[in-house]
KEKOLMI-92524 format. One record per residue: residue in three letters; x, y, z of N, C-alpha, C in turn. Coordinates in steps of 0.001 Angstrom, whole numbers, plus 500000, padded with zeros to 6 digits. Layout:
N
ALAXYZXYZXYZ...
END
This chain:
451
UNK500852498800500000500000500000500000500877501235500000UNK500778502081499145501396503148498768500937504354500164UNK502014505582500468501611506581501338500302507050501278UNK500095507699499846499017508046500022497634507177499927UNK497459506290499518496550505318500090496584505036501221UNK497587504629502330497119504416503755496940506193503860UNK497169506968503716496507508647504501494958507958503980UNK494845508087502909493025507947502864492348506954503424UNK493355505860503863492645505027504315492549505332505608UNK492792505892506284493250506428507996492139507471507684UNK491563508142506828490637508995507067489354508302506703UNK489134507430505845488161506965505490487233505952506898UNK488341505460507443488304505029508741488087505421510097UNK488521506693510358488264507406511333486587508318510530UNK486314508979509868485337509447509171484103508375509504UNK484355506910509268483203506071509266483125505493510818UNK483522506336511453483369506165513012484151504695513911UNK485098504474512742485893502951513717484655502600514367UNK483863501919513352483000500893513579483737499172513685UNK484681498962513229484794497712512760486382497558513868UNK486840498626513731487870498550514879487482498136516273UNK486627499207516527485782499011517900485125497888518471UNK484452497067517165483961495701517475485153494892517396UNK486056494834516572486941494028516950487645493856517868UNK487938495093518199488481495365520297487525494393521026UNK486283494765520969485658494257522140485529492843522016UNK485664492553520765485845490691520619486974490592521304UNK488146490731520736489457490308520696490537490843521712UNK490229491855522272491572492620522967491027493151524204UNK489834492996524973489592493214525949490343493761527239UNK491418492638527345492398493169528121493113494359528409UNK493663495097527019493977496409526677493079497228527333UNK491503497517527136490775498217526636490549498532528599UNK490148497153529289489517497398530185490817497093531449UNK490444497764532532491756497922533458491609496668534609UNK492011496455535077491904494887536018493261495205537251UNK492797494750537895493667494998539212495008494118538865UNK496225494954538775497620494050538349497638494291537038UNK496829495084536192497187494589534542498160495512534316UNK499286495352533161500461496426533298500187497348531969UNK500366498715532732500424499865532069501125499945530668UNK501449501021530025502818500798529107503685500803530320UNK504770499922529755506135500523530594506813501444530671UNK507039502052529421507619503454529829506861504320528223UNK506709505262528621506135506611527562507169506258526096UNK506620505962525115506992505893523776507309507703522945UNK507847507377522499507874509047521893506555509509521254UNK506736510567520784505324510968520182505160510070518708UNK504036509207518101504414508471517258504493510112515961UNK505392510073515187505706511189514261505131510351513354UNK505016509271512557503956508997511673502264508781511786UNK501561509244512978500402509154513123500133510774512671UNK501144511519513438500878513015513004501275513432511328UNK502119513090511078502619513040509897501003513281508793UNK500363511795508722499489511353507805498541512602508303UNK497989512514509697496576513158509548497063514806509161UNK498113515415509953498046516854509054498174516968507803UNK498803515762506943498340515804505188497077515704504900UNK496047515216505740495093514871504855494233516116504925UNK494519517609505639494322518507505561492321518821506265UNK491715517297507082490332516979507528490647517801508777UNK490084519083509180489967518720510386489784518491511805UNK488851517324511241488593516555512269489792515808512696UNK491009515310511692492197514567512049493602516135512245UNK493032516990511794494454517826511467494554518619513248UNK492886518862513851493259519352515049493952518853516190UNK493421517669516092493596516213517237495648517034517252UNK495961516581515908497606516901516255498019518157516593UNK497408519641516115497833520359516747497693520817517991UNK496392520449518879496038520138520038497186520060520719UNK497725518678520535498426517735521274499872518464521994UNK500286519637520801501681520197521172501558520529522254UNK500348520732523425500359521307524428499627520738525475UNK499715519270524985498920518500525921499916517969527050UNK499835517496528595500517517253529295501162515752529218UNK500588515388528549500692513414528296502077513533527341UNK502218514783526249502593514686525056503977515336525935UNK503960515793526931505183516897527164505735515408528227UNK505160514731528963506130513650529494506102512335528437UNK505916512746527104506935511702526490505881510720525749UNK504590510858526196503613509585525487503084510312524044UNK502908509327523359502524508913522008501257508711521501UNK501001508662520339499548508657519852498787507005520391UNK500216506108519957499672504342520909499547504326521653UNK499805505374522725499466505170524119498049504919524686UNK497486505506524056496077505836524325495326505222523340UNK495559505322521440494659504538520802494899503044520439UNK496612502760520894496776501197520238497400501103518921UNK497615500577519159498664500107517366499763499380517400UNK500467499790516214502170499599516145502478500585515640UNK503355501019516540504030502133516550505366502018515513UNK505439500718515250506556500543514509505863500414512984UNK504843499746512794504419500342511355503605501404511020UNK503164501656509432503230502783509175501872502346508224UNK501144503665508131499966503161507349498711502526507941UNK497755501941507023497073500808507804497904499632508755UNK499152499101508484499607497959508933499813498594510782UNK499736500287510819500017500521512411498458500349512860UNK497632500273512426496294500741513092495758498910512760UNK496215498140513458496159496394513410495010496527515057UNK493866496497514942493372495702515873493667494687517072UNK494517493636516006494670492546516945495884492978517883UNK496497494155517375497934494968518462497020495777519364UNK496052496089519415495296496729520192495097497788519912UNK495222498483518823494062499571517895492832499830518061UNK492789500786518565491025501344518994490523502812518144UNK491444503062517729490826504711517290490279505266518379UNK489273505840517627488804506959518684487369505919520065UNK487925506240521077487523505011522045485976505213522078UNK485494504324521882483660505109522123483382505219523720UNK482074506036523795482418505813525205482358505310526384UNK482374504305525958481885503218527055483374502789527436UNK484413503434526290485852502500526572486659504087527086UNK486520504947527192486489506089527504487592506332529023UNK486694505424529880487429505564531377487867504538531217UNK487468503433530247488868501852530911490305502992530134UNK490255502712529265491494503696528003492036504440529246UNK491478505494529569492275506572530877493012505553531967UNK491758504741532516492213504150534192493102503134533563UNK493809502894532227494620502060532790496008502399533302UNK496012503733533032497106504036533432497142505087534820UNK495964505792534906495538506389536122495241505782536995UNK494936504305537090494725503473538232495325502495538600UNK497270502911537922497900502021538623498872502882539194UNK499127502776540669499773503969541345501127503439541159UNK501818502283540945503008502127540497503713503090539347UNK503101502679538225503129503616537379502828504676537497UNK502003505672537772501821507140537923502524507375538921UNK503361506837539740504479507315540345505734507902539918UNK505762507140539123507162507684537897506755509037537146UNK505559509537537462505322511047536609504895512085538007UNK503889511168538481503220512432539729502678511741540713UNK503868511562541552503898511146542562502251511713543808UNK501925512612543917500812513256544273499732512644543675UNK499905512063542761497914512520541643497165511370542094UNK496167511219542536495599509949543044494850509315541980UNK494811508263542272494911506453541224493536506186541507UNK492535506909542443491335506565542395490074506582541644UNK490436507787540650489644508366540222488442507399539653UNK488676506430538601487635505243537851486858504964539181UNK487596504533540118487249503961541468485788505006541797UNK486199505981541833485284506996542399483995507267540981UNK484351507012539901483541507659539122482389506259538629UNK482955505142539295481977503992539471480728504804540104UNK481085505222541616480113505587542556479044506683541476UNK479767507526541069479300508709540562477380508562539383UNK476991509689539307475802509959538965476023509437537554UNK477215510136536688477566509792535440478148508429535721UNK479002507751536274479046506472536088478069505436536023UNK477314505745537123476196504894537034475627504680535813UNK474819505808535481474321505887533947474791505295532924UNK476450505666533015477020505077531374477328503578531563UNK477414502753533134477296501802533440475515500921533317UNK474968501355533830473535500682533814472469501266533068UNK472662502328532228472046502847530689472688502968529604UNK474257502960529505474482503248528563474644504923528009UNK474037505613528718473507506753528357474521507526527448UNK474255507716526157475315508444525217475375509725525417UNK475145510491526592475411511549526505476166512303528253UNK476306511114528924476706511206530006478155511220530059UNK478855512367531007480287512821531339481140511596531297UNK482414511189530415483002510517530817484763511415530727UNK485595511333531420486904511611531452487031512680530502UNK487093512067529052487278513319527833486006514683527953UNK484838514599528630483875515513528358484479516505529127UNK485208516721530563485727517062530995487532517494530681UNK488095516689530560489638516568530093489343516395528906UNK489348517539528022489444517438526365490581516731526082UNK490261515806525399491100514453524708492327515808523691UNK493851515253524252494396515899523318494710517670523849UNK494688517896524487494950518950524994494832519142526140UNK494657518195527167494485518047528361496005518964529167UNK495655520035530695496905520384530996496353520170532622UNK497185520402533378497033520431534550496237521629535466UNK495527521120536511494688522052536782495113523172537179UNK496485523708537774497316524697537706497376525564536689UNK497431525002535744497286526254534621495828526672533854UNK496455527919533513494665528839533360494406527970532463UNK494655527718531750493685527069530110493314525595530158UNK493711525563531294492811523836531683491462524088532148UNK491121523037531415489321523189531404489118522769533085UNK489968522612533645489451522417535279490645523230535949UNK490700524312535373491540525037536434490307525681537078UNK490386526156538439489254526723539105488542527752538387UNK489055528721538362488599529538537117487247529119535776UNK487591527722535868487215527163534712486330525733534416UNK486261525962536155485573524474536592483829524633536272UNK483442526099536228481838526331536271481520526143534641UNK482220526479533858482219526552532418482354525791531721UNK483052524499532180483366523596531851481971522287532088UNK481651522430533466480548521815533757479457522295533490UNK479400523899532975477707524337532487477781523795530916UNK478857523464530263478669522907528859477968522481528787UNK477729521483529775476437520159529434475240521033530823UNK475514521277531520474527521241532882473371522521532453UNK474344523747531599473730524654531397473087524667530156UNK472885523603529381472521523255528004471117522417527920UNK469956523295527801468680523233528345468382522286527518UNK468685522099526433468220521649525170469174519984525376UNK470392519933525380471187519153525816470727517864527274UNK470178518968528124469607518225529562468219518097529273UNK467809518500528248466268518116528574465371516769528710UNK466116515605528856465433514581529032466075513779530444UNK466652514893531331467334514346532762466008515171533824UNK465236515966533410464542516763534662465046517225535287UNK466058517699535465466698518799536346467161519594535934UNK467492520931536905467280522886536410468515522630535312UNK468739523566534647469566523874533894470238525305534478UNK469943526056535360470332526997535380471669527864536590UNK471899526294536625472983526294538061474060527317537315UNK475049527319536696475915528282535824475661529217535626UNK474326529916535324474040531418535527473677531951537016UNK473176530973537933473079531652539089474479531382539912UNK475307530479539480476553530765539898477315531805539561UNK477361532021538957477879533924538311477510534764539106UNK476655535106539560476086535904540712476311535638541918UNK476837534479541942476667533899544076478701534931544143UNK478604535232545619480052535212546247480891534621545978UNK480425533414546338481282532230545686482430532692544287UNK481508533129543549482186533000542120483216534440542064UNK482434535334542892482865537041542858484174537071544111UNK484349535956544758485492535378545202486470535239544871UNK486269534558543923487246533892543249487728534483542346UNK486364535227541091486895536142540392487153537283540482UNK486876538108541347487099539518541475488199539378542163UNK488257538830543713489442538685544396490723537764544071UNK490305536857543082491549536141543317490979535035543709UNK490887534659545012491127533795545540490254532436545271UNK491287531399544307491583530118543784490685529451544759UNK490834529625546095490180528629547111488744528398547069UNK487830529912546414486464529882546805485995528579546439UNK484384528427546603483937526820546076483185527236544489UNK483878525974543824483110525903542167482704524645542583UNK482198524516541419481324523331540835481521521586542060UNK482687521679541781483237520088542327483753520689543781UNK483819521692544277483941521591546004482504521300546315UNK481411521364545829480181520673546612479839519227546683UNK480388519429544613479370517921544026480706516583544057UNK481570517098544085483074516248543874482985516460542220UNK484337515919542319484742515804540506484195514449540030UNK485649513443540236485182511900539922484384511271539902UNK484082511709541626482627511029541963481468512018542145UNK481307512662540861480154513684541213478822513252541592UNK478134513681542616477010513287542812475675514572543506UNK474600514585543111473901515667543645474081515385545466UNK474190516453546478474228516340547806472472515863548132UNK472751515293548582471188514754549744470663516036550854UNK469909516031550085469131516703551832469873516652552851UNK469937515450553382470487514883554803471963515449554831UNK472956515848553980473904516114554140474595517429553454UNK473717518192552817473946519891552410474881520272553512UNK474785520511554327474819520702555549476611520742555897UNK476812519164555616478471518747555205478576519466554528UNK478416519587553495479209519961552707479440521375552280UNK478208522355552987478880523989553381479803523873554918UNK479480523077555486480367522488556444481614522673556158UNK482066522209555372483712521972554956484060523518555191UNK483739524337554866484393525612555106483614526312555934UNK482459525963556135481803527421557529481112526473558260UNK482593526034558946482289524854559995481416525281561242UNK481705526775562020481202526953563184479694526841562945UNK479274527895561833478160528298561689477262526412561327UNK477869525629560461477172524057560715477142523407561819UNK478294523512562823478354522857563993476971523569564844UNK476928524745564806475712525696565119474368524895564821UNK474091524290563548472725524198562870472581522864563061UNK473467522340563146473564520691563606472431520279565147UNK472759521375566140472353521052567397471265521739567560UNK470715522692566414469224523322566788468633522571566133UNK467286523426566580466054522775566287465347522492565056UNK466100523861563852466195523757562747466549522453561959UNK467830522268562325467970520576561468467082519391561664UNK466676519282562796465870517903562896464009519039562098UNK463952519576562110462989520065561624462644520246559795UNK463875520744559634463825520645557817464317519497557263UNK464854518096558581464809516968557743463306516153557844UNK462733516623558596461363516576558741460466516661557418UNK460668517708556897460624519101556243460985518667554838UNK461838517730554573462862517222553532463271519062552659UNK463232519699553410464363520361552962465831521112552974UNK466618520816552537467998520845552676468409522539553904UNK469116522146554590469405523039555932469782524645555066UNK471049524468554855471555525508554174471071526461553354UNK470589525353552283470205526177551232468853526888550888UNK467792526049552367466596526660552457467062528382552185UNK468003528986553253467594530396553581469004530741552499UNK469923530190552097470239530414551946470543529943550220UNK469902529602549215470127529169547873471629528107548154UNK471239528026546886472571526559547110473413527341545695UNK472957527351544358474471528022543357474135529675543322UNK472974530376543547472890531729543546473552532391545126UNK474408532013546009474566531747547051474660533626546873UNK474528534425547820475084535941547934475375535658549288UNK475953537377548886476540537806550826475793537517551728UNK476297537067552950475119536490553721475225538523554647UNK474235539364554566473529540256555420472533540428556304UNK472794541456557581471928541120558781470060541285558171UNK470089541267556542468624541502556576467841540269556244UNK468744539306555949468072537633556080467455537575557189UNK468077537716558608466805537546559651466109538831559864UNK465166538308561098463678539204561232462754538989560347UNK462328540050560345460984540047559437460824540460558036UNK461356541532558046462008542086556947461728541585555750UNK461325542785554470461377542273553112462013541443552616UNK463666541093552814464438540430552535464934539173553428UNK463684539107554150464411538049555381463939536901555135UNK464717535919555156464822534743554759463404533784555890UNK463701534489557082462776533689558288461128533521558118UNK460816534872557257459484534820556378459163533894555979UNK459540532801555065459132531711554606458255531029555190UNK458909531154556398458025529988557582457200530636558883UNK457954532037558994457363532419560112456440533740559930UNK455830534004560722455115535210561138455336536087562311UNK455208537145561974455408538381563821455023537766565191UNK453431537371564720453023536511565756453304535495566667UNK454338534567565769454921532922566006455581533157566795UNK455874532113567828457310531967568460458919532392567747UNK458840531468566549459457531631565748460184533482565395UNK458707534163565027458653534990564182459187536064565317UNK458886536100566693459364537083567818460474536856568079UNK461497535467568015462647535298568109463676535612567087UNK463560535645565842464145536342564945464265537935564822UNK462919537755565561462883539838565574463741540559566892UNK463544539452567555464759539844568651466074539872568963UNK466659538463567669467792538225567596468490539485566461UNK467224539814565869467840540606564851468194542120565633UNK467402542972566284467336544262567401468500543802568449UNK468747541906568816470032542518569373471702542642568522UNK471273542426567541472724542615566273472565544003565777UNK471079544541565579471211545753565233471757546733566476UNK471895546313567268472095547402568323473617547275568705UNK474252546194568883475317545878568712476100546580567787UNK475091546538566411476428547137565408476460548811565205UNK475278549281566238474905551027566105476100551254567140UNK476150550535568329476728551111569776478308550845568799UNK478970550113568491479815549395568041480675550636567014UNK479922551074565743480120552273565202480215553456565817UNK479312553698566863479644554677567466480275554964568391UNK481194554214569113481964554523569681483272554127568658UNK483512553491567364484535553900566430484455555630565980UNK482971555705565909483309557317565264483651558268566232UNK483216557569567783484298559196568415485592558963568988UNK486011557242569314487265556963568986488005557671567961UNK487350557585566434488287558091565442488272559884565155UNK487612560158565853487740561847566169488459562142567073UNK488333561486567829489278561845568703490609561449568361UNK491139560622567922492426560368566872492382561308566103UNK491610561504565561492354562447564384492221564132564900UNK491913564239566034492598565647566507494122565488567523UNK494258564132567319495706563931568382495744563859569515UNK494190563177570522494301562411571127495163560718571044UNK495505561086572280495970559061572203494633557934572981UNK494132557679572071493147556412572094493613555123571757UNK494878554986571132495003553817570227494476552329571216UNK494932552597573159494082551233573727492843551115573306UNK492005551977573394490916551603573263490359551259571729UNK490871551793571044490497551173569572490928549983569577UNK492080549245570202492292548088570112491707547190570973UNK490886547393572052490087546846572750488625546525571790UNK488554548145570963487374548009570677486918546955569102UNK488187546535568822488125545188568028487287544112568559UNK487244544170569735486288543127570202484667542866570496UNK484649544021570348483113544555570171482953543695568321UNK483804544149567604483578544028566189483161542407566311UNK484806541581567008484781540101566762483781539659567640UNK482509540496568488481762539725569577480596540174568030UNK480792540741567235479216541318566358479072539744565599UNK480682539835564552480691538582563855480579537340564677UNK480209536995565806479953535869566276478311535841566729UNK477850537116567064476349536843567291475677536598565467UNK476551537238564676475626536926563280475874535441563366UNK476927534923563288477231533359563265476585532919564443UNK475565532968565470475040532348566401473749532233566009UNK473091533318564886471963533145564397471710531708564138UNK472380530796563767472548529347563495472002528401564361UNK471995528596565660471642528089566565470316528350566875UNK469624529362565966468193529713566213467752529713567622UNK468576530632568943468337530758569777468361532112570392UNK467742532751571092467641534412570688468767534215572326UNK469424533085573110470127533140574118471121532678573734UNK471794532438572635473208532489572203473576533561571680UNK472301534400570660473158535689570204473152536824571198UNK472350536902572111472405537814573417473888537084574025UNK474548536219573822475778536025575126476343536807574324UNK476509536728572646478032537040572280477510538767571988UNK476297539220572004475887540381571527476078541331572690UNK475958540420574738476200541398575644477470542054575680UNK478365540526575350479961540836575692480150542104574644UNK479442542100573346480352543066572986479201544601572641UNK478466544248573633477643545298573831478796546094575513UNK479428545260575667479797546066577203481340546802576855UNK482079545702575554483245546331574906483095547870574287UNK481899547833573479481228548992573009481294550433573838UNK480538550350574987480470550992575879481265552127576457UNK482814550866576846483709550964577579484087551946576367UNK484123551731575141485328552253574034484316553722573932UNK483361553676573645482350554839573789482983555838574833UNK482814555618576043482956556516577375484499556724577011UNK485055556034576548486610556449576606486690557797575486UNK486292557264574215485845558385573291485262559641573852UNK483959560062574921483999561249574711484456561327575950UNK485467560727576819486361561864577570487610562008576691UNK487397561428576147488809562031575207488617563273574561UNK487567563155573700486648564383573446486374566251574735UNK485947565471575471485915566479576491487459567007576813UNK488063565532577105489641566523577534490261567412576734UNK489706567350575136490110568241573814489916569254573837UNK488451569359574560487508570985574599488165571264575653UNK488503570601576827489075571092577946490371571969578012UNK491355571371576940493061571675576565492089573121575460UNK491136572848574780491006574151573795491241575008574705UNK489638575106575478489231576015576536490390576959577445UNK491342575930577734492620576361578326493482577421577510UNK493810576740576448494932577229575361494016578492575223UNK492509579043574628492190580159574368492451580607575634UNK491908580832576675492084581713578057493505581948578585UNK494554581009578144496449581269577651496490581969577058UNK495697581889575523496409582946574656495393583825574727UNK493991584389575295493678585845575764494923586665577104UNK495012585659577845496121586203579196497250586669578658UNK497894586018577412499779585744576943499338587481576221UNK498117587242575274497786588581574599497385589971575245UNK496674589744576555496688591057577049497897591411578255UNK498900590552578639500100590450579214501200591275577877UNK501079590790576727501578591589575598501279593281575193UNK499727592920575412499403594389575313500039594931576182UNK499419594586577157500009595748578826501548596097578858UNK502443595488578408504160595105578381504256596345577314UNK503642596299576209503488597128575106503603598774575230UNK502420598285576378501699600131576541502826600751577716UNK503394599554578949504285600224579823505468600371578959UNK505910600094577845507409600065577444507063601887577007UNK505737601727576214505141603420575578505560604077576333UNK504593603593577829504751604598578542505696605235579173UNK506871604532579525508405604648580047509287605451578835UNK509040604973577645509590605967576653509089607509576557UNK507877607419576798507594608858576838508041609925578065UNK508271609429579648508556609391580535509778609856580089UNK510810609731579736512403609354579312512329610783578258UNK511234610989577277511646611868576363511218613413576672UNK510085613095577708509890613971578583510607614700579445UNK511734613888580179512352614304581173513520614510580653UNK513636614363579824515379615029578620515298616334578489UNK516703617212578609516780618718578701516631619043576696UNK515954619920576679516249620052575216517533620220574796UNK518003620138573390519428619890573180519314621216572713UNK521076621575572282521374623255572371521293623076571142UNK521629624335569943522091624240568298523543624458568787UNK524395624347567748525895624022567433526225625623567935UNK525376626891567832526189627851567962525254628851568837UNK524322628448569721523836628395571271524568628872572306
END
């Protein structure tokens, strides 16, 4: 077979969807395809095969011409692996004779062969030791459990996440860098492809609209406005591998992981055993689950914007304890300001206050703990942390306006100094007058030269 006959034949083949490859795998080569506890990896990374790339950028398709330019920047391709690594062949021939089935030739993996193809080399920690020592070998493991595993396991389902929907085949980089489809940055966008694709999800029944109300939550204005990599995307709730929707019963965990006090809080009130009652999820009742915003003191009470409405009324037990917990945070944070604003007047005329401004930090850190006690839905936890720093308040207050007073006091002084220093000047003034005149008075007139 001449060059350019195997190029057309390598396209004619990939084009007709490695139908005949694919069945022949699954007859014949099983082993390759699917991963088994002990089965051996490649042994070591083959070079990049230069005749797989070769053919498909001649044939100028592409569907075959991108796959290779992709690749220059894929992470597989930069430690050393090859086009056989992943689809099978012989690397040593050229043409149709490399793309042999019975060597374990798969083309493009359908996807049911999708995660064996990946886990065989991601799920042997021997081997992925020799590249990244860190990266864990569980992943297949975990994506068994998962919502999408299940499916592509016990439906089949052709349209469910496997490895590549996520890790674009061929350009895959590490989540460290920006242009990886799972760098944080990139984790919501990546997963609204399919989640936010109404038309795409429309035969799963569930919202489509998690990705646009994530754009709006903190969460995201976290991460993107500030920086900070840490906030939660997509897979700090649901996991990656093993993605799965959170349960009712355990929302809870899993805002947990980072606003532990405030869960340890909701755990022991009356609230949790009530909205599992309730079957609805703790957190996200008052608080949305992907539109998440700033949490502000106008969620509780009564208030237009208060979350406690849902369930309660003025009247209720309920509805008087929120209104109380809320009057004692509002009062907290009036006394709290105001003794910063005559603390900071009084600083900035050059009093020394600086103890008490630093005392009066604690008023601040007693405010942020009665909002975080709201959790406990007890109007006698946010009164402990709301007295203490109702009494810090106080103290920093009274210090403020004698500081204040002692200002007017030093004015008061300094003017009645400088009226005394000024009419002590005058008077000094008028006796020096007066002694000069005295002096010019009592002088004999002088003679002329010839007198």
């Amino acid at each position: 077979m001449t060059a350019r006959a195997a190029r057309l034949a390598v396209v004619g083949l990939m084009t007709a969807g490695l139908a005949t490859a694919v069945v022949t795998l699954a007859g014949t080569a099983p082993a390759r395809a699917q991963p088994k506890p002990g089965a051996p990896a490649p042994a070591a990374p083959a070079a990049p095969t230069e005749g797989c790339a070769a053919c498909h950028l001649e044939t100028g398709d592409d569907r075959l011409v991108n796959p290779v330019k992709a690749y220059a920047g894929d992470i597989h391709r930069a430690k050393g692996f090859g086009c056989v690594a992943c689809h099978g062949g012989d690397a040593k021939e050229t043409g149709m004779e490399a793309m042999d089935p019975t060597k374990g030739y798969i083309g493009k993996p359908a996807r049911h062969q999708v995660v064996q193809v990946c886990g065989r080399c991601h799920s042997d920690a021997r081997f992925m030791k020799q590249y990244n020592p860190s990266l864990r070998v569980d992943q297949v493991a975990e994506y068994a459990t998962s919502v999408h595993g299940r499916r592509l396991r016990e439906a089949n389902d052709p349209n469910v996440a496997t490895c590549a929907s996520c890790h674009h085949a061929h350009e895959i980089k590490p989540p460290s860098d920006p242009a990886s489809t799972v760098h944080p940055l990139r984790v919501a966008q990546t997963c609204g492809a399919c989640h936010g694709d109404a038309k795409y999800m429309a035969g799963y029944k569930i919202p489509t609209d998690q990705l646009a109300k994530y754009v709006t939550s903190i969460h995201w204005k976290t991460m993107s406005v500030k920086g900070d990599l840490s906030a939660p995307t997509c897979n700090d709730c649901h996991g990656n591998h093993g993605a799965a929707p959170p349960g009712i019963s355990w929302v809870g965990n899993v805002c947990g992981q980072c606003h532990t006090v405030m869960a340890e809080m909701f755990a022991k009130s009356i609230h949790a055993r009530v909205f599992r009652e309730m079957g609805t999820p703790g957190c996200a009742t008052c608080h949305e689950n992907h539109g998440i915003q700033e949490a502000s003191d106008e969620l509780l009470g009564l208030g237009p914007k208060a979350a406690c409405t849902a369930c309660h009324a003025a009247e209720d037990k309920g509805g008087k304890s929120a209104s109380e917990m809320r009057a004692l945070i509002d009062r907290l944070g009036a006394e709290w300001d105001k003794a910063r604003t005559y603390l900071t007047r009084a600083e900035h005329a050059g009093m020394e206050v600086s103890q008490a401004q630093f005392e009066l930090n604690g008023a601040r850190e007693a405010l942020v703990k009665s909002r975080a006690a709201v959790h406990a839905f007890t109007v006698q936890a946010v009164r402990k942390e709301a007295e203490a720093g109702l009494a810090i308040s106080e103290k920093a207050y009274a210090r403020g306006v004698r500081a204040l007073e002692e200002l007017g006091f030093r004015r008061k002084g300094l003017a009645v100094s400088a009226v005394i220093i000024v009419a002590l000047i005058a008077a000094l003034v008028l006796k020096i007058r007066e002694v000069d005149r005295k002096i010019v008075e009592s002088s004999p007139p002088k003679e002329g030269r010839n007198g």
